[in-house]
N, C-alpha and C positions, 0 to 999 in steps of 0.2 A: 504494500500500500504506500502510495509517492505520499500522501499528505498525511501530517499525523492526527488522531482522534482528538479531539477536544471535551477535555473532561471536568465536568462540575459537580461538586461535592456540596450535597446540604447538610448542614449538622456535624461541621468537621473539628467542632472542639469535645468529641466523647473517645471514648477507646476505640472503636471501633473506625473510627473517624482519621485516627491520628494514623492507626493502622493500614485503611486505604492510603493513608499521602506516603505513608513508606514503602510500599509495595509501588505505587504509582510512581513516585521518586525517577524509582530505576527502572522503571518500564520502559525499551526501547522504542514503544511504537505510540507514545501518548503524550499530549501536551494538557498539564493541568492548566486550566484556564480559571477557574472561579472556587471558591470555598466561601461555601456562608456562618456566620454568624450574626443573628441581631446584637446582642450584647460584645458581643468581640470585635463590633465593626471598628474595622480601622488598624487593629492590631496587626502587628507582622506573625505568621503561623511559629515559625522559630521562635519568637519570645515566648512563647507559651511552650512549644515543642522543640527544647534547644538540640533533640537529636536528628530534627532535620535541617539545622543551620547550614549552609550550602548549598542546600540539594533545593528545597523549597521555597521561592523569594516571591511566594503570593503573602499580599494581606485577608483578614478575616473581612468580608463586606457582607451587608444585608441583602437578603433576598432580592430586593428591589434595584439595587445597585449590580446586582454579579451577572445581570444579562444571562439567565440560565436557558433560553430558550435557544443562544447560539450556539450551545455546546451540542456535538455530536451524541453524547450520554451523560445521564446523570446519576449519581447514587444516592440514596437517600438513607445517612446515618442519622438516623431520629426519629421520636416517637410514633408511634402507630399513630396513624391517622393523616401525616402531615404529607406523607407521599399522594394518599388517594386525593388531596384539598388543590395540589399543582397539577396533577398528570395530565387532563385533558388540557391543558392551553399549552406542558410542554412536547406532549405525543402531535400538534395541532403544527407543533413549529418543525416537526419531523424527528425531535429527540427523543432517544431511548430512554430506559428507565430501569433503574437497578434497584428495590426498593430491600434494604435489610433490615425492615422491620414488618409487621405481620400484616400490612396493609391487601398483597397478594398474594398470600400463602393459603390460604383456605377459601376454597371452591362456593362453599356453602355461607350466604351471607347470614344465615340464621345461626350459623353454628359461630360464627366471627364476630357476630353482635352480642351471644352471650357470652364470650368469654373476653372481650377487649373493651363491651361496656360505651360502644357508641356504631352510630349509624354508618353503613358501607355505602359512600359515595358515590361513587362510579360502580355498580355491577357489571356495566358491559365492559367495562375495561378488562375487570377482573376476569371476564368472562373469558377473553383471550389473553393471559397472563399465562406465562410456562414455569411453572414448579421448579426452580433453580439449582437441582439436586444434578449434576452434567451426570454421573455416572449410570443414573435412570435415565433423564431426559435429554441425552446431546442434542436429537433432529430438532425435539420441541424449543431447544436453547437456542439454537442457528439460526431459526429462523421468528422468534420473539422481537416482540417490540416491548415487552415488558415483563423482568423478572421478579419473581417473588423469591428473594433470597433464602434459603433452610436456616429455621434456628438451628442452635449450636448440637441440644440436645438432639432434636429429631437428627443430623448427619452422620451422627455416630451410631445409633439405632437403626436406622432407617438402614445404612451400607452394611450394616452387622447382622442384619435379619434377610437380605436381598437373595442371597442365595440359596437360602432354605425354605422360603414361603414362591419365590416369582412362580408366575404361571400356574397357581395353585399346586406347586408341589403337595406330596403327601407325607416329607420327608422329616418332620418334625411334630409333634401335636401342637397347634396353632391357639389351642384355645389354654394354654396354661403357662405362654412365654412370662418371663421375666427379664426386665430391664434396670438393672442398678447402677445407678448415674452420680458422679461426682465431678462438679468443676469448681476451678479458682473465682476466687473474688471479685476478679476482671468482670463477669460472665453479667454480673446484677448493674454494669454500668458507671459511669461515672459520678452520678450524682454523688452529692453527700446525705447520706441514711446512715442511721445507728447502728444495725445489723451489719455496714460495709468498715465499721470502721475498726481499726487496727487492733486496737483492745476487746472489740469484740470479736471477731472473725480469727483472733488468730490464737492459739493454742487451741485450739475448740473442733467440734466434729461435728456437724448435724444436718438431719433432714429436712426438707420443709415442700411445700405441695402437693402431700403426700394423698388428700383429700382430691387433687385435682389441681393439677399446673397447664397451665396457656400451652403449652408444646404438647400434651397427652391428642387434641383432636388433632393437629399435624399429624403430629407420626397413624393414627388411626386412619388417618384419611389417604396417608400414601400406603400402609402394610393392604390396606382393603383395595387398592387399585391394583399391587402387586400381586393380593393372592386370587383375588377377583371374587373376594369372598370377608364380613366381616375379622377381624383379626382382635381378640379382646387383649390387652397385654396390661400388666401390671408393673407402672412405671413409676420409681421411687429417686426423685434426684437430691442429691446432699452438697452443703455447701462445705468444702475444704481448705485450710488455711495456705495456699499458697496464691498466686497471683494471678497466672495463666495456666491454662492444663484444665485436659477432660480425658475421664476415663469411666468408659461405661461396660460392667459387668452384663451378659447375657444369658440368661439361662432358657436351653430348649431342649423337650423330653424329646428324646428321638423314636420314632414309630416304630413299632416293632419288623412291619417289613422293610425296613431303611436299618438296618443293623450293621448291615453291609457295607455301608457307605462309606464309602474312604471323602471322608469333611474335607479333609487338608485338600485332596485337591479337587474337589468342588469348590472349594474360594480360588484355588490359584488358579484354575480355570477360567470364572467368571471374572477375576481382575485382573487377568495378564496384560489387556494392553491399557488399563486405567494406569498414567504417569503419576497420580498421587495416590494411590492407594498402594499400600503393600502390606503381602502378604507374607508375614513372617514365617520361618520354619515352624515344622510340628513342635510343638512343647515349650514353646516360645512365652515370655511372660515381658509384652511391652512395659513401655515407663513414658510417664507424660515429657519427661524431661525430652528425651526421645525426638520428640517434635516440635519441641519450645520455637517459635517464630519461623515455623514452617510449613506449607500449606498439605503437606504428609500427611496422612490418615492411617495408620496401621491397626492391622489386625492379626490378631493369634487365637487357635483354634484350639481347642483342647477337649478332651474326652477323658478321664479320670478311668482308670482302671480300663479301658475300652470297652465301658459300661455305657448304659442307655440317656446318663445325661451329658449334655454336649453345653459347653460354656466357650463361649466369643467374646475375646477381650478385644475392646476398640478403646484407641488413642489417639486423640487432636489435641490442636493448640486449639480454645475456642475462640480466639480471636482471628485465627488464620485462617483456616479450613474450617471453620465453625462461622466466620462470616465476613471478613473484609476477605481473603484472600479465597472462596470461595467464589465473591462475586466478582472477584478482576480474571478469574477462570471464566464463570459466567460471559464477561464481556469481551474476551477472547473469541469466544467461541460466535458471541455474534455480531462482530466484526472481520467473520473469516481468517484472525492473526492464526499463529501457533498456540498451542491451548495452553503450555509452559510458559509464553511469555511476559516474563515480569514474576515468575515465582520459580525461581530457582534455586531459591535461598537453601543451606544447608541449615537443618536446627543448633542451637545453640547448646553448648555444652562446656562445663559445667551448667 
């Protein structure tokens, strides 16, 4: 491509925010053009984020000021709601739209309204919105004008379940999966809350949405298109004192006539030519560290005794491959670049 993408970021002072302009940074094929903040207008992005001092020599401007309508794509790090309030006058101006909050993520506006607690704007937008998951959805990515980026938890769930439910397999009991879920701190946002703050979050262990969390009718509504058939799953997420990092425990009875089944490579199958997914050896026990600022997803297979229960352990950064670096895949893809491009980072280690 002779010209480069012009990219505008709403909402680029949260984590998630900070994370696109570092991935974008060093994207070879994209020119950031705009970043909003109402409150931050006028600010340089570096004085806030001195880890992009060099690389990024935009200021913060208001909505009104960033001319988002000239940008070839736009991401939207910020609240549900605020993506579906712009999209028709910026999809009007022929701009994309990369939404990484739950704006279009769920199909069903009734199901969207009771758990986010306000009215879906655009339905027919939503109505052509492609489920931002590439490793299910490439064609439907390619050719989007409007993605509804995965939360953090449904990506690791959702790729952890993929090969044992698609196509209605029969090859695990469906109706008594388990999903135990841990991520870092990052995960609830940047705001300042009591529960994110240092002295609370950290020495500590605990569950919470246990009753029901915003990501259970996600992941429900892609395991049911996978298996082509309700999928009930008991999904329990907990918050963990470190920063970044997600690690979600699987657990699935395996059928009695799937005993057979060599698991290990039914995953290495199904993910052999996905570039960020991998497929760890047999007995393999990832670590979040593993994939710290990298848009990596791994997974390990295990089977205890080579007995009938079957545990997938999956591991992101959920700021990477859980959602800014998810969606600069995403907009790779619909842009016709290389789908690698701009995420080639190696994880961090120590």
């Amino acid at each position: 491509m002779a010209s480069k993408i012009k990219v505008g970021i709403v909402g680029g002072t949260g984590y998630t925010g900070v994370e696109l302009l570092r991935l974008l940074s060093q994207h070879p094929h994209i020119e950031l053009t705009a970043i909003t903040s109402r409150k931050e207008d006028g600010m340089p992005v570096a004085d806030m984020y001195p880890n992009l001092r060099g690389r990024v020599g935009l200021a913060f401007s208001t909505p009104e000021k960033a001319r988002l309508a000239d940008c070839d794509v736009v991401f939207f790090a910020t609240p549900h709601g605020v993506a579906m309030a712009q999209a028709r006058e910026l999809l009007a101006a022929g701009t994309k739209i990369i939404d990484l909050a739950a704006d279009f993520r769920l199909q069903d506006t009734a199901v969207f309204e009771r758990w986010y607690k306000m009215p879906h704007s655009c339905p027919d937008i939503l109505a052509e919105a492609a489920y931002g998951l590439v490793e299910l959805n490439r064609e439907a990515v390619a050719k989007a004008r409007v993605i509804g980026n995965p939360g953090c938890y449904p990506t690791t769930v959702i790729l952890g379940l993929a090969p044992l439910i698609e196509g209605g397999s029969k090859l695990v009991d469906t109706q008594t999966l388990i999903a135990d879920c841990k991520s870092g701190v990052s995960g609830a946002g940047r705001k300042a809350e009591v529960g994110s703050l240092f002295s609370e979050a950290s020495d500590n262990f605990k569950a919470y949405g246990v009753a029901g969390h915003r990501h259970s009718p996600e992941i429900a509504a892609q395991l049911e298109k996978l298996a082509g058939a309700p999928v009930p799953l008991t999904f329990v997420p907990h918050l963990v004192p470190m920063i970044r990092g997600m690690f979600s425990t699987i657990y699935a009875r395996i059928q009695p006539q799937a005993r057979g089944t060599d698991f290990q490579k039914l995953f290495e199958d199904r993910y052999a030519d996905e570039p960020f997914i991998d497929v760890m050896p047999a007995g393999s026990l990832p670590e979040t560290r593993s994939v710290r600022a990298s848009n990596t997803l791994r997974i390990a297979v295990q089977r205890p005794g080579n007995g009938d229960q079957l545990i997938v352990l999956v591991v992101q950064d959920n700021l990477v491959k859980g959602a800014a670096g998810q969606a600069v895949q995403n907009m790779n893809l619909m842009f016709g670049l290389p789908e690698s491009a701009g995420l080639d980072q190696v994880a961090i280690l120590p």
